[in-house]
N, CA and C atoms as a LAMMPS dump frame, in Angstrom:
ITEM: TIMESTEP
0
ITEM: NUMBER OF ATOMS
399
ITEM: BOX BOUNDS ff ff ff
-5.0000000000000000e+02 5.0000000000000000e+02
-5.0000000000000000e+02 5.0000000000000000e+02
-5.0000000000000000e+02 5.0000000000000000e+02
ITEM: ATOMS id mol type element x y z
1 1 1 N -3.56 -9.327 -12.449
2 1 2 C -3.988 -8.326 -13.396
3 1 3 C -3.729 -8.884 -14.794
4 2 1 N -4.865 -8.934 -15.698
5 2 2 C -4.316 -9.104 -17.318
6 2 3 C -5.005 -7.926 -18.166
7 3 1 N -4.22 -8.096 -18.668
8 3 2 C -4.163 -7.383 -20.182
9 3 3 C -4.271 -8.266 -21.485
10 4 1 N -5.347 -7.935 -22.103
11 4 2 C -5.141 -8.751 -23.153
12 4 3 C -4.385 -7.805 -24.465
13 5 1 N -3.78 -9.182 -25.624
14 5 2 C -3.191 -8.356 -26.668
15 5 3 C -3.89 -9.724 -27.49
16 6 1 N -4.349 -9.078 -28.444
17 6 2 C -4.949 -10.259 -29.421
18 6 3 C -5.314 -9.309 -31.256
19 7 1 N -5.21 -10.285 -31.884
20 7 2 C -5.805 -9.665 -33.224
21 7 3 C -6.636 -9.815 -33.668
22 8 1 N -7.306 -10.508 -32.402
23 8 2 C -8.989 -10.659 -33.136
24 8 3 C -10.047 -9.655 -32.396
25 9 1 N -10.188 -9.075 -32.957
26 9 2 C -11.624 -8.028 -32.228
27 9 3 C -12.529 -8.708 -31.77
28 10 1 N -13.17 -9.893 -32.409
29 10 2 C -14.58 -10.676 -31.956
30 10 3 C -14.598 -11.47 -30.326
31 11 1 N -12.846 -11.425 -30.108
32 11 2 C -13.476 -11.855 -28.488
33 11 3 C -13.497 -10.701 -27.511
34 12 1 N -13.179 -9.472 -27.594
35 12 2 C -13.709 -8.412 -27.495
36 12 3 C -14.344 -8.798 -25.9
37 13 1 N -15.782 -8.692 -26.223
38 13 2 C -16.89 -9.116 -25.275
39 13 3 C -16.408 -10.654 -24.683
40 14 1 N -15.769 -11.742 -25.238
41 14 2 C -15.382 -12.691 -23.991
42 14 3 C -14.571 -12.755 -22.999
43 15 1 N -13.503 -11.789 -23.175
44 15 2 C -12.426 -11.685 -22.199
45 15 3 C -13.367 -11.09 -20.887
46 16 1 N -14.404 -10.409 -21.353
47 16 2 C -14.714 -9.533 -20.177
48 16 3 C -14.933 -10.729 -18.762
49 17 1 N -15.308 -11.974 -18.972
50 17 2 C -15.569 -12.7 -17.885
51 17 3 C -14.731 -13.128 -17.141
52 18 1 N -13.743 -12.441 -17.381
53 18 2 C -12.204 -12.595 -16.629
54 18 3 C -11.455 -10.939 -16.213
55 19 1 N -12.619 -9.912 -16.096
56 19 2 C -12.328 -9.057 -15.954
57 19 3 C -10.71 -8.414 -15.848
58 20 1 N -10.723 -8.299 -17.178
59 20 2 C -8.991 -7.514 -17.832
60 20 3 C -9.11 -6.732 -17.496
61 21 1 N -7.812 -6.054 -17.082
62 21 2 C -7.296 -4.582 -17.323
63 21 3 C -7.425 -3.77 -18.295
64 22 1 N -6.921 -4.221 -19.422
65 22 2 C -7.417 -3.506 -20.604
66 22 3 C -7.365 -4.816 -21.76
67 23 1 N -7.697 -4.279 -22.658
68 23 2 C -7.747 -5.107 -24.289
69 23 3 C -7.15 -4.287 -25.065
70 24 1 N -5.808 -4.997 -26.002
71 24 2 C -4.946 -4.132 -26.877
72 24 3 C -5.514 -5.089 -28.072
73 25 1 N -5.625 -4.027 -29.379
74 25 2 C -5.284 -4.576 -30.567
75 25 3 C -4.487 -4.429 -31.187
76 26 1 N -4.191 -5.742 -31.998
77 26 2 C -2.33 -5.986 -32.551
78 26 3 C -3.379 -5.083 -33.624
79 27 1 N -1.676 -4.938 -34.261
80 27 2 C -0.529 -4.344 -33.778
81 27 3 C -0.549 -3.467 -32.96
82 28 1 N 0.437 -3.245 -32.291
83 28 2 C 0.86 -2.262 -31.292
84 28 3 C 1.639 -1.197 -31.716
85 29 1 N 1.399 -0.46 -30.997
86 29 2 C 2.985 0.556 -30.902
87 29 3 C 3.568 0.195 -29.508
88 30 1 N 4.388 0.885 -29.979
89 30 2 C 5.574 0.909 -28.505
90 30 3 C 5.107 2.342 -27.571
91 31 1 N 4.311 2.893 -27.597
92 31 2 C 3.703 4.326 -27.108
93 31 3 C 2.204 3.473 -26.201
94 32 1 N 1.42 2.884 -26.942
95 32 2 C 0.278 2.332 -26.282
96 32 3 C 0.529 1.234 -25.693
97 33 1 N 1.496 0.426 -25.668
98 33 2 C 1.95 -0.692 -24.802
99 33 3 C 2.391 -0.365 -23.757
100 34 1 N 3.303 0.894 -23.582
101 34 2 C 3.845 1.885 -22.608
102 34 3 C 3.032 2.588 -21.96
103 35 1 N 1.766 3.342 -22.327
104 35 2 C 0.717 3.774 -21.796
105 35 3 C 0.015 2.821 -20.983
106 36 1 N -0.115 2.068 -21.28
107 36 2 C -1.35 0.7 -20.411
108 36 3 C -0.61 0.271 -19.564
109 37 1 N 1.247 0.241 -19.807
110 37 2 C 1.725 -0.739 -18.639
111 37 3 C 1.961 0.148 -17.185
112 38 1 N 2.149 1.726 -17.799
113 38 2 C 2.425 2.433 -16.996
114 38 3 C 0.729 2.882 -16.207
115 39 1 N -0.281 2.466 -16.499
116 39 2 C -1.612 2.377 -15.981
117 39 3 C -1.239 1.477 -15.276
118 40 1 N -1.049 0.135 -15.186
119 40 2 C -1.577 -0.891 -14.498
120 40 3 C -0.092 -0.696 -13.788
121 41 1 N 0.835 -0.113 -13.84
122 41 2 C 1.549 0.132 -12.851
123 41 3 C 0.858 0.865 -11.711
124 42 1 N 0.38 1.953 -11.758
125 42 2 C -0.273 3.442 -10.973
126 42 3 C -1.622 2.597 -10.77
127 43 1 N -1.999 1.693 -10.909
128 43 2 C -3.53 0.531 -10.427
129 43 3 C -2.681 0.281 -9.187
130 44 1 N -2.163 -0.851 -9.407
131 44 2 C -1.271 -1.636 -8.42
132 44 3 C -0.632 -1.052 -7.434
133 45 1 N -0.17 0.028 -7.227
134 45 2 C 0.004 1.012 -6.842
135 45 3 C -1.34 1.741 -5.621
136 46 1 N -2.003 2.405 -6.685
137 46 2 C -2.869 2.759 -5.595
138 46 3 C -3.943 1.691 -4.71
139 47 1 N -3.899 0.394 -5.58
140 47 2 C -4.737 -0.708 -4.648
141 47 3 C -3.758 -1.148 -3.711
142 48 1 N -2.661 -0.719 -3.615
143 48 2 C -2.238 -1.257 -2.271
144 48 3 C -1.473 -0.048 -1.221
145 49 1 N -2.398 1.084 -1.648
146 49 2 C -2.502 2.044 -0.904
147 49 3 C -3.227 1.982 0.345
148 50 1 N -3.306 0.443 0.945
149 50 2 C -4.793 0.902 2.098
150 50 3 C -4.012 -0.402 3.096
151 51 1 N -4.29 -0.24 4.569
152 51 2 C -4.136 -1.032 5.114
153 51 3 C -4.606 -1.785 5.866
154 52 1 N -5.197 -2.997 5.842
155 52 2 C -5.944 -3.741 6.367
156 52 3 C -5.562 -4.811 7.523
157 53 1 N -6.651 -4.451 8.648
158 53 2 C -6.099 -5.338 9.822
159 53 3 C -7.501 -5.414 10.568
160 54 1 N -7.491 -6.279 11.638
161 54 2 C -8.684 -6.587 12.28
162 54 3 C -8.618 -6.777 13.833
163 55 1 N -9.638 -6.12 14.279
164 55 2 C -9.672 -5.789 16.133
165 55 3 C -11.368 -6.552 16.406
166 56 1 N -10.718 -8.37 17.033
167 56 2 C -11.944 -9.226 17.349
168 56 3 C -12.332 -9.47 15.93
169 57 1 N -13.77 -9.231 15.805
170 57 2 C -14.299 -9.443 13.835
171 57 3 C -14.516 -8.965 13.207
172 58 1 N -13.824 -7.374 13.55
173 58 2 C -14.167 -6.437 12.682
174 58 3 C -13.291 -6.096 11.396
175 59 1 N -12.794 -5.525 10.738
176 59 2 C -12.222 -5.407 9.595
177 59 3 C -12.201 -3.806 9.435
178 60 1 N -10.882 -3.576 9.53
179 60 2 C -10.27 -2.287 9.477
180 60 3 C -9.849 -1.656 8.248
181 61 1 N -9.839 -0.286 7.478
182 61 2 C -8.832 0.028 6.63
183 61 3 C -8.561 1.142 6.666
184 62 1 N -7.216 1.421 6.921
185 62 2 C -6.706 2.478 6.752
186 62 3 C -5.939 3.332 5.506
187 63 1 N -5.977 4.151 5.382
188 63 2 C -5.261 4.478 3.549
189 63 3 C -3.764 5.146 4.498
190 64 1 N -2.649 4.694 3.613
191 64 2 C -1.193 4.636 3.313
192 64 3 C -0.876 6.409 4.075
193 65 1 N -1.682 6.933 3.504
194 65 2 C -1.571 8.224 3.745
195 65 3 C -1.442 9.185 4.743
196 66 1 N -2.577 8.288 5.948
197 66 2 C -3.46 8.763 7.036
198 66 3 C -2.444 8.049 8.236
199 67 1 N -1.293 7.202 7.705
200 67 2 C -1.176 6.376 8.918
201 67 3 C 0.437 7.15 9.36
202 68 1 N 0.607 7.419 10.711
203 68 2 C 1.973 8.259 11.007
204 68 3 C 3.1 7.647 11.242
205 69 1 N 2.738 6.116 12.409
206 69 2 C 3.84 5.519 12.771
207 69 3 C 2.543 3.841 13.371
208 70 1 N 3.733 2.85 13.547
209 70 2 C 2.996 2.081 13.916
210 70 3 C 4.083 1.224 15.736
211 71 1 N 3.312 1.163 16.363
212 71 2 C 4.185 0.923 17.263
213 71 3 C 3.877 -0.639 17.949
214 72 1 N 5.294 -1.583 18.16
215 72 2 C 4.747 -2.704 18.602
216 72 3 C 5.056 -2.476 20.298
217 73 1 N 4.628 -3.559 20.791
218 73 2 C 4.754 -3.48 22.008
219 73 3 C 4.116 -4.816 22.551
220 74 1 N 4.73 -6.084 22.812
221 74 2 C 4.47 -7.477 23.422
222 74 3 C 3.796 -8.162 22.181
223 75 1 N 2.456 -8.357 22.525
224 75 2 C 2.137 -9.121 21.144
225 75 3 C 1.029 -7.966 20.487
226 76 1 N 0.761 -6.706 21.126
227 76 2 C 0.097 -5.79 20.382
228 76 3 C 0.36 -4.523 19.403
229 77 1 N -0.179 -4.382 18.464
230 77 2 C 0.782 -3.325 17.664
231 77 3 C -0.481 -1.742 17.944
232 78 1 N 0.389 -0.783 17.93
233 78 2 C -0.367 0.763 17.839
234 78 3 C -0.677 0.692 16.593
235 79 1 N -1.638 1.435 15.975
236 79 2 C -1.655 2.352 14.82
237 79 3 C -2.086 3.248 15.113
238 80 1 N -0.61 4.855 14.933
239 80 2 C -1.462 5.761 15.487
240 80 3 C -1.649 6.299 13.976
241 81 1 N -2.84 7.218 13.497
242 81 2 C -2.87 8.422 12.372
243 81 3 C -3.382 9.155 12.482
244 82 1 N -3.606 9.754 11.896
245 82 2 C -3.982 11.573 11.497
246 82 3 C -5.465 11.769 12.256
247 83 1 N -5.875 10.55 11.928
248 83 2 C -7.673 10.718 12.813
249 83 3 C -7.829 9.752 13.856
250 84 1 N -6.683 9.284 14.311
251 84 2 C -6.903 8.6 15.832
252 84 3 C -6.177 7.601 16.025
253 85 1 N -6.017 6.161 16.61
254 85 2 C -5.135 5.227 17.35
255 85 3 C -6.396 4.196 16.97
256 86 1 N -5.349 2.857 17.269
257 86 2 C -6.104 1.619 17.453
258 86 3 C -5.149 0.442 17.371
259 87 1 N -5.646 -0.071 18.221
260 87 2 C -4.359 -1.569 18.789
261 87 3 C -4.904 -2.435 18.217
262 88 1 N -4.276 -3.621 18.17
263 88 2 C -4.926 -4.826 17.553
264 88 3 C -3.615 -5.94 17.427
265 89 1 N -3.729 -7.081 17.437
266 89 2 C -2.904 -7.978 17.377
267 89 3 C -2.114 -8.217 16.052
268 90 1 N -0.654 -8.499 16.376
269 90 2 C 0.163 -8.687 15.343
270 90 3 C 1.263 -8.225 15.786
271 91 1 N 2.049 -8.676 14.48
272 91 2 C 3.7 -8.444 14.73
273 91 3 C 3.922 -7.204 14.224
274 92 1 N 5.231 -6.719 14.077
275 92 2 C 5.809 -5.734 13.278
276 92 3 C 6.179 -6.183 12.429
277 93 1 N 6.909 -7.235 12.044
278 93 2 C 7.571 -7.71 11.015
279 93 3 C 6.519 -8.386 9.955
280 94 1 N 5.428 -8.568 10.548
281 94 2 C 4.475 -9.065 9.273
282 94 3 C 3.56 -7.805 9.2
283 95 1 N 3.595 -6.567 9.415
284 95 2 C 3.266 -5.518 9.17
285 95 3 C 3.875 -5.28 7.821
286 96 1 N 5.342 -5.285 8.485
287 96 2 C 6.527 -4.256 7.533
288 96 3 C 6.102 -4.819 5.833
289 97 1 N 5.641 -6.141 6.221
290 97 2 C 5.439 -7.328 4.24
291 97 3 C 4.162 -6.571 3.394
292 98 1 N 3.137 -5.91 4.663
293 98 2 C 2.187 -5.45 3.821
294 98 3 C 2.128 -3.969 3.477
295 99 1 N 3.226 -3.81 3.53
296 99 2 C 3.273 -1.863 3.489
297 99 3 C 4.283 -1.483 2.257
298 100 1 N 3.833 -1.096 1.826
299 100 2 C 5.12 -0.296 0.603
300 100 3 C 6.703 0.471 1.45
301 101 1 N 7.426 -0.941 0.84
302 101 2 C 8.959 -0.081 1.528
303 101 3 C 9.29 1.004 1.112
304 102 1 N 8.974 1.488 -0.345
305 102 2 C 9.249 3.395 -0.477
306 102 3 C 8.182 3.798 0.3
307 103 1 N 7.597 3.637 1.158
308 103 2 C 6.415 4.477 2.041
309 103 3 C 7.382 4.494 3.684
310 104 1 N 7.394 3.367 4.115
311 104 2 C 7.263 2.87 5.318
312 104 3 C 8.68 2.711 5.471
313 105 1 N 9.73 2.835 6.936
314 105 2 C 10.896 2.593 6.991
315 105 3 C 10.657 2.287 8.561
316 106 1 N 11.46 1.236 9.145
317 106 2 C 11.568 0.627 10.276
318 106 3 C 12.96 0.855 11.06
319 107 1 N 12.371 2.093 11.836
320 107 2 C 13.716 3.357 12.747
321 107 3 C 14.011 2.086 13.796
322 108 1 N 12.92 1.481 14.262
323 108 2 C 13.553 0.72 15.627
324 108 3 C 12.89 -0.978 15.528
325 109 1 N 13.075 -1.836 16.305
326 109 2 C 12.729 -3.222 16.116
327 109 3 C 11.027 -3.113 16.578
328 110 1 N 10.795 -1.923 17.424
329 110 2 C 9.254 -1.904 17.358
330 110 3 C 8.552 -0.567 16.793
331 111 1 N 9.431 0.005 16.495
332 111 2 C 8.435 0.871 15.084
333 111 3 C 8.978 0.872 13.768
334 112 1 N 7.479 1.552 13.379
335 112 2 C 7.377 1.572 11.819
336 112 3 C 6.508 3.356 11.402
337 113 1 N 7.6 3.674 10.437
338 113 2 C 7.057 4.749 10.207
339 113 3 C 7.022 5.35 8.697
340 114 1 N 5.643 6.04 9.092
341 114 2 C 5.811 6.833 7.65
342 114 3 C 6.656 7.907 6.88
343 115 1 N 7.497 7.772 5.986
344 115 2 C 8.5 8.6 5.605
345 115 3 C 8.065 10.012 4.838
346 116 1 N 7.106 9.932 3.916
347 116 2 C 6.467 10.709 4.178
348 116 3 C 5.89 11.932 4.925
349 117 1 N 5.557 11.196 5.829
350 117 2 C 5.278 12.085 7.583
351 117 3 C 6.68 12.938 7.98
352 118 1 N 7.884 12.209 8.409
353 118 2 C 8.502 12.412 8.6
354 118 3 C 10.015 13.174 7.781
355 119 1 N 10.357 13.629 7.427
356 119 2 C 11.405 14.149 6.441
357 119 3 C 12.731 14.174 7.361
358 120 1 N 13.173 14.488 8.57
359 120 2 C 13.821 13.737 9.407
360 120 3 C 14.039 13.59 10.928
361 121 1 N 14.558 12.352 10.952
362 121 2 C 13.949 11.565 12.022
363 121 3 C 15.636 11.738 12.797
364 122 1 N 16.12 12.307 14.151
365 122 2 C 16.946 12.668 14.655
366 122 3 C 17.584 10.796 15.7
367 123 1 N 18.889 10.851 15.637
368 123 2 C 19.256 9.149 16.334
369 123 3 C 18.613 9.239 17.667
370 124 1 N 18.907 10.221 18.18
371 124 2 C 18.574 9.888 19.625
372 124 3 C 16.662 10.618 20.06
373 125 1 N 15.805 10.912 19.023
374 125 2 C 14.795 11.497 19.393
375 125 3 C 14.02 10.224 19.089
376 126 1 N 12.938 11.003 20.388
377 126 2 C 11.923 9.69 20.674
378 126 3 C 10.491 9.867 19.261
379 127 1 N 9.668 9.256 19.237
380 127 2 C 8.335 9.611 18.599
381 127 3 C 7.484 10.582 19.264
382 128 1 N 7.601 10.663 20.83
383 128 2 C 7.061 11.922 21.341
384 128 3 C 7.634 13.288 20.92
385 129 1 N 9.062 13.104 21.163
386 129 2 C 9.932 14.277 20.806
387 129 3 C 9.557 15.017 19.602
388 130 1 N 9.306 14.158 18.386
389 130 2 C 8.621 14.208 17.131
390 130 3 C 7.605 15.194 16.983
391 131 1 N 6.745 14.55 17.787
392 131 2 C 5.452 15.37 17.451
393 131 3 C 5.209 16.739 18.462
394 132 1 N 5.869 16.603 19.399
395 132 2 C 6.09 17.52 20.498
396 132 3 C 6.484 18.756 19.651
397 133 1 N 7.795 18.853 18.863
398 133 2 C 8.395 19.863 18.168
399 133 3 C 7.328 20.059 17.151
């Protein structure tokens, strides 16, 4: 992601071929430097709101939101969510790298769940138990 900060207005129109985030003109304040960073914070943020994985050659995405728990099991992982299931190859642990750790917390060595979803999760209850109640 860039941001440009420059004092010349006239490249304006050249940065665009490097598609910026935004264009600041000097001088700054400390209010609009704070505004843009806290944008391209809440960008970054919601672009990695989605989760992407693939079953054979297809290309999957799921949004952060929709997904409940993820379950491994040999070399295949679950994804169950809100609108259905789907297996597909992979680990858990190279799951856990592409998921937001304030989202996602890892209760057991083969699941992964949304915290979110859950508000709390009992030691000895299963994921059936979960949704059962």
């Amino acid at each position: 992601m860039i941001i440009f900060i420059t004092h010349h207005k006239e490249y304006v129109f050249q940065v665009f071929d490097v598609l910026p985030f935004r264009f600041l003109i000097k001088p700054l304040t400390q209010c609009s430097l704070h505004k843009v960073l806290q944008e391209a914070i809440q960008h970054i943020r919601t672009v990695k709101q989605i989760f992407f994985f693939h079953i054979g050659k297809s290309q999957y995405q799921v949004p952060f939101d929709e997904i409940l728990y993820f379950e491994s099991k040999l070399r295949k992982v679950r994804l169950v969510t809100s609108q259905g299931e789907y297996e597909f190859y992979d680990k858990i642990s190279s799951i856990r790298k592409k998921l937001d750790p304030t989202l996602f917390m890892q209760i057991h060595v083969s699941y992964l769940i949304n915290s979110k979803i859950y508000s709390v999760v009992q030691h000895k209850a299963t994921l059936e138990d979960i949704f059962l109640s």
